[in-house]
N, C-alpha and C positions, 0 to 999 in steps of 0.2 A: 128234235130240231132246234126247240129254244136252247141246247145246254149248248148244240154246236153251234148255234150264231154268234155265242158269246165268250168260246175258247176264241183266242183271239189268231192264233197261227197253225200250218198245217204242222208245222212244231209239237205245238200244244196240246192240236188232238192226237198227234200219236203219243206222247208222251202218255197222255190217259189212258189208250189204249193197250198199250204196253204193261199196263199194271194188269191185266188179265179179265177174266169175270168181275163184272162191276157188279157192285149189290144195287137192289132197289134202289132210286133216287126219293132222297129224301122228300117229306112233303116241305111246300113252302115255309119259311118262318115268318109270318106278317104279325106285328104288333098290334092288336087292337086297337080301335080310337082310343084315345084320353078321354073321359067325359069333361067337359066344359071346358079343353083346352083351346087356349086363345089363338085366332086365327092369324096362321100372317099372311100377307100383303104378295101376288103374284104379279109378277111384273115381265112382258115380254118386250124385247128391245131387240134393234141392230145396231152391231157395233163393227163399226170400220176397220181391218186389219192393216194398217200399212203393212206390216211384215209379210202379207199374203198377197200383194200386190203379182201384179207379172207372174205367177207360177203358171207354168207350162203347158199343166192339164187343164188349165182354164178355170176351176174353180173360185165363186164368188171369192172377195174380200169382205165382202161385208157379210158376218156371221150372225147368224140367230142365238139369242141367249136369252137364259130365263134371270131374272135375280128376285129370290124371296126375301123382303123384308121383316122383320120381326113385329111382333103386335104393338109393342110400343113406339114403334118407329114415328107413325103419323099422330104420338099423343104428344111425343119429349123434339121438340122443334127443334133444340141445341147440341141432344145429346150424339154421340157416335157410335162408332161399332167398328170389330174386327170385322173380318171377311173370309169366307172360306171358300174357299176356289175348289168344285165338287167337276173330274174328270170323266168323262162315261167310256164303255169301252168298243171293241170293234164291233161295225155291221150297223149299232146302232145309230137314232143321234139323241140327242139331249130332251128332246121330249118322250121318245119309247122310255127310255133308261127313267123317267120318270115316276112309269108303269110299274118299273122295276124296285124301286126303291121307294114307290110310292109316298113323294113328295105329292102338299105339302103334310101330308097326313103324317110322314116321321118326322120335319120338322116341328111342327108343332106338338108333338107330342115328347119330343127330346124337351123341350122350352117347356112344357107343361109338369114334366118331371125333372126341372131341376139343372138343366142344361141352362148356361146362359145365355142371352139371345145375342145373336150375331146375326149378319147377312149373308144367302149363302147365293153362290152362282153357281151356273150349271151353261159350257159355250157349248155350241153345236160344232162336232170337227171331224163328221163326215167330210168323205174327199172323192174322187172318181170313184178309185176301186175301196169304197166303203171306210177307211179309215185313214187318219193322217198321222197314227205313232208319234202325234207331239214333237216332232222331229223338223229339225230347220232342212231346205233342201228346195232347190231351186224349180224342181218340178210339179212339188206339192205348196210352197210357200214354206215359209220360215215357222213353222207353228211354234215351237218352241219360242222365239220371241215372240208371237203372236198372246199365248197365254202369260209370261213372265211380264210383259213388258205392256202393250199393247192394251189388252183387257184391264190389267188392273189400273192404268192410267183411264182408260172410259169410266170406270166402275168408281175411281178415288173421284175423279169430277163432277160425276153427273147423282151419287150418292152421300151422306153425312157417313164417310167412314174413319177409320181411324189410320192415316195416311202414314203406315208407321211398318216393317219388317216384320216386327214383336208381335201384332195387329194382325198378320194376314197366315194362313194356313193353306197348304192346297192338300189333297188327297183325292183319289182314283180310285176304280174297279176295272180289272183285267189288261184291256190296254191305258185306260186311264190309269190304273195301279202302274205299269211302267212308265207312263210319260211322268206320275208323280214322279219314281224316284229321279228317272233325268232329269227331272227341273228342277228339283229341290238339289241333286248334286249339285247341278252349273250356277243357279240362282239364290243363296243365301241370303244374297243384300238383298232379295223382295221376300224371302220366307222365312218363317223362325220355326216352322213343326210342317210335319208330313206324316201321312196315313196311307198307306197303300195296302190297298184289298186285294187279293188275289194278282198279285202282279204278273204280268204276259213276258215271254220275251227277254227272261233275264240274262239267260246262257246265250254262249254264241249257237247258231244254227246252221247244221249241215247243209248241202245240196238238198234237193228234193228227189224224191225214187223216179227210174225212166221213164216211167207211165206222166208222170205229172211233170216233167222235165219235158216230153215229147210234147204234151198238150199246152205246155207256159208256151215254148215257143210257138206255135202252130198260130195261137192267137197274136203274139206279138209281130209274126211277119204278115201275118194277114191286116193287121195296121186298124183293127176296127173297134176304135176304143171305147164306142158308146154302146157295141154287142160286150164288152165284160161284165156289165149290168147284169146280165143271162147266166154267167159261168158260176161252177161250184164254186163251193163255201173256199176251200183250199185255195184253189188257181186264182179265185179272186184275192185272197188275204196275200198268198204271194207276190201277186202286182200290187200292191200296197204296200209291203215290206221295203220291193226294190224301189218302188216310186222313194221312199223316205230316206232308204239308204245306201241306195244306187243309183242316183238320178244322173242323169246324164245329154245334158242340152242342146247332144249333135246328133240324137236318135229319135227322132219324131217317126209318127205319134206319141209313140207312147211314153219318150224319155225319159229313159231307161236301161238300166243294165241287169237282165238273168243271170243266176247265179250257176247257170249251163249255158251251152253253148254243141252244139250237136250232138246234144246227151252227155258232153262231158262237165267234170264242174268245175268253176273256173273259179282258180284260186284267188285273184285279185279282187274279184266279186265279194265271195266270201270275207275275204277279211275286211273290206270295206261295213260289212251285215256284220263280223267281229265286233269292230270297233265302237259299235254302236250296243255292244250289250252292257247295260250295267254289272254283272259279275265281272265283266274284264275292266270295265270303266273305273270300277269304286277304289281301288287303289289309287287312282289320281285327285280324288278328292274328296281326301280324308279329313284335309286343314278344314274344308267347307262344309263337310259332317259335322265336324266336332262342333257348329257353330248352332246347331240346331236347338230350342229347349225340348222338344221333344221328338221321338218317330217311334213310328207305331209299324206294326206289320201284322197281316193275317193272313189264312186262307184255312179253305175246307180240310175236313181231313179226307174226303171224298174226291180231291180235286188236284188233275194231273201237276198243274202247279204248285205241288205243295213244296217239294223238294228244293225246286231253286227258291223259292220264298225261303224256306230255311234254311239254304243256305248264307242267303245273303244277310239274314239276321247272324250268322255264326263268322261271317267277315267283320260283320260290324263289332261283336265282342270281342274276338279277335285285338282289333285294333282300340279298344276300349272306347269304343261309340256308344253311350247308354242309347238303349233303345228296347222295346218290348215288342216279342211276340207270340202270338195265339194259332192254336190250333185248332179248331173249332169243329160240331159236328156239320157236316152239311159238304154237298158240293160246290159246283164253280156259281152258283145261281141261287143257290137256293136259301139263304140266309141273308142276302143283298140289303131285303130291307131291315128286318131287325139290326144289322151291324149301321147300318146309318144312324138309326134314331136308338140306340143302346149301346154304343160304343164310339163313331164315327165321332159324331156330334157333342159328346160329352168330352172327348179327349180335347180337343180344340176348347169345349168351355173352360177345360181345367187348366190347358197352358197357351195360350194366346193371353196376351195383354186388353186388358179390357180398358185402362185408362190411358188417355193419350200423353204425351209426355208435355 
């Protein structure tokens, strides 16, 4: 159940399943403590979204967020810091995902070995139906400016950081792996490097099969938005998807447009859920790749996304994007926290700007 809470669409898990007999799931990769690595500083805050104002579903504006400081932070009264903007993905929110990647036990032990110390955050962006796909959209809120815009102006104010492009990094896992690259495509004047872990949602997505076409709607005209809380993994990731990329502000409750419509699939739908995939998207913003110093990409070799992950590394060379990526053993979950504190965290030490200008 933990691998399907964390594929993030019904996409995604057929995609996996599609690959046939799965071998054994890997055991975890957890990092052992560092001995005597220095602790950092956990800090929980709420930070006010205007970009999430008025959306539809009703969901708060003001968001939960964790921000870890670095162990020197409360020694060096003057000094700054980049910032790395850490995405989590669907079903969860930003404290399970915690669990997951078991902060602050990998940061501090990236910073123990060698990693330089930054600030990292982590927002909370649960939504009704479980996730908010980093996506602007009138029914979920603007999230996508909510993290480009929003967050990092709380986090420059209310932190010593280094208020600078060069300065800040974001990177994700599953859905947070695609809201990295959306943001990092549209947003370059806020980011200079991106990291996306097993990204969700890269290709465009069909209709869904009539069994789950019959049940989206069923619940949509029954109008009962606070029983989708109850529904499978699928039906719910679905109302999620259209919430972000078919939102539609003359269909209450749920405001919203399925991507059926009496079993049939409705092509305007669809290509609206197109428009929105980074494989069709990246050829529009190439000028804004190119501006990155660095991007990184990975995923399991175990894991149904691997293929559009590599694909989309093979656009980027393509177009002469430098960029790096890994294939790694492990599935969609299972190497989570080692790649934070043995890869994530270190790439950001080595290309974010550590001095301010």
């Amino acid at each position: 159940m933990l691998r399907h809470a964390l594929l993030f669409t019904a996409g995604a898990i057929a995609a996996a399943t599609s690959l046939g007999a799965q071998p054994a799931r890997p055991a975890p990769n957890v990092p052992v403590p560092v001995p005597n690595a220095a602790p950092v500083v956990t800090e929980r805050v709420k930070v006010h979204g205007t970009s999430l104002e008025g959306n539809l579903e009703g969901d708060s504006p003001d968001r939960d967020v964790i921000v870890y400081l670095p162990p020197s932070y409360a020694k060096s009264g003057r000094r700054r810091y980049p910032v790395l903007y850490a995405l989590h993905g669907y079903s969860i929110s930003n404290e399970r995902w915690t669990t997951e990647i078991h902060t602050p036990q990998t940061i501090e032990g990236a910073f123990a070995t060698g990693t330089r110390e930054m600030i990292v955050v982590l927002a909370n962006a649960q939504t009704l139906h479980n996730g908010s796909m980093y996506s602007n959209s009138v029914t979920t809120g603007n999230w996508e400016d909510f993290i480009a815009h929003d967050l990092v102006a709380y986090v420059d104010t209310h932190y010593r950081t280094i208020a600078d492009r060069r300065s800040r990094g974001v990177a994700g896992h599953s859905m947070g792996g695609y809201g990295t690259v959306r943001i990092a495509m549209r947003h370059p004047d806020v980011f200079s490097a991106f990291y996306a872990m097993s990204p969700c949602c890269m290709s465009a997505r069909g209709a869904p099969s009539a069994e789950s076409a019959t049940r989206l709607e069923a619940v949509v005209a029954g109008g009962d938005t606070a029983g989708s809380r109850s529904l499978d993994f699928g039906t719910r990731a679905t109302l999620a998807s259209a919430a972000a990329w078919s939102p539609n502000p003359n269909a209450p409750p749920f405001y919203l447009d399925l991507p059926t419509k009496d079993g049939v699939p409705q092509p305007q739908v669809l290509a609206r859920w197109a428009a929105n995939a980074p494989l069709a998207m990246v050829d529009q913003y190439v000028a804004n790749l190119r501006r990155y110093a660095a991007i990184a990409l990975d995923v399991g070799d175990q894991d149904g996304l691997r293929r559009d992950t590599a694909e989309l590394h093979r656009i980027l060379d393509a177009y002469g994007i430098a960029n790096t990526f890994e294939l790694y053993p492990g599935d969609h979950v299972s190497a989570v926290a080692d790649r934070m504190q043995n890869h994530v965290l270190p790439f950001f030490g080595k290309y974010l700007a550590f001095d301010a200008r």
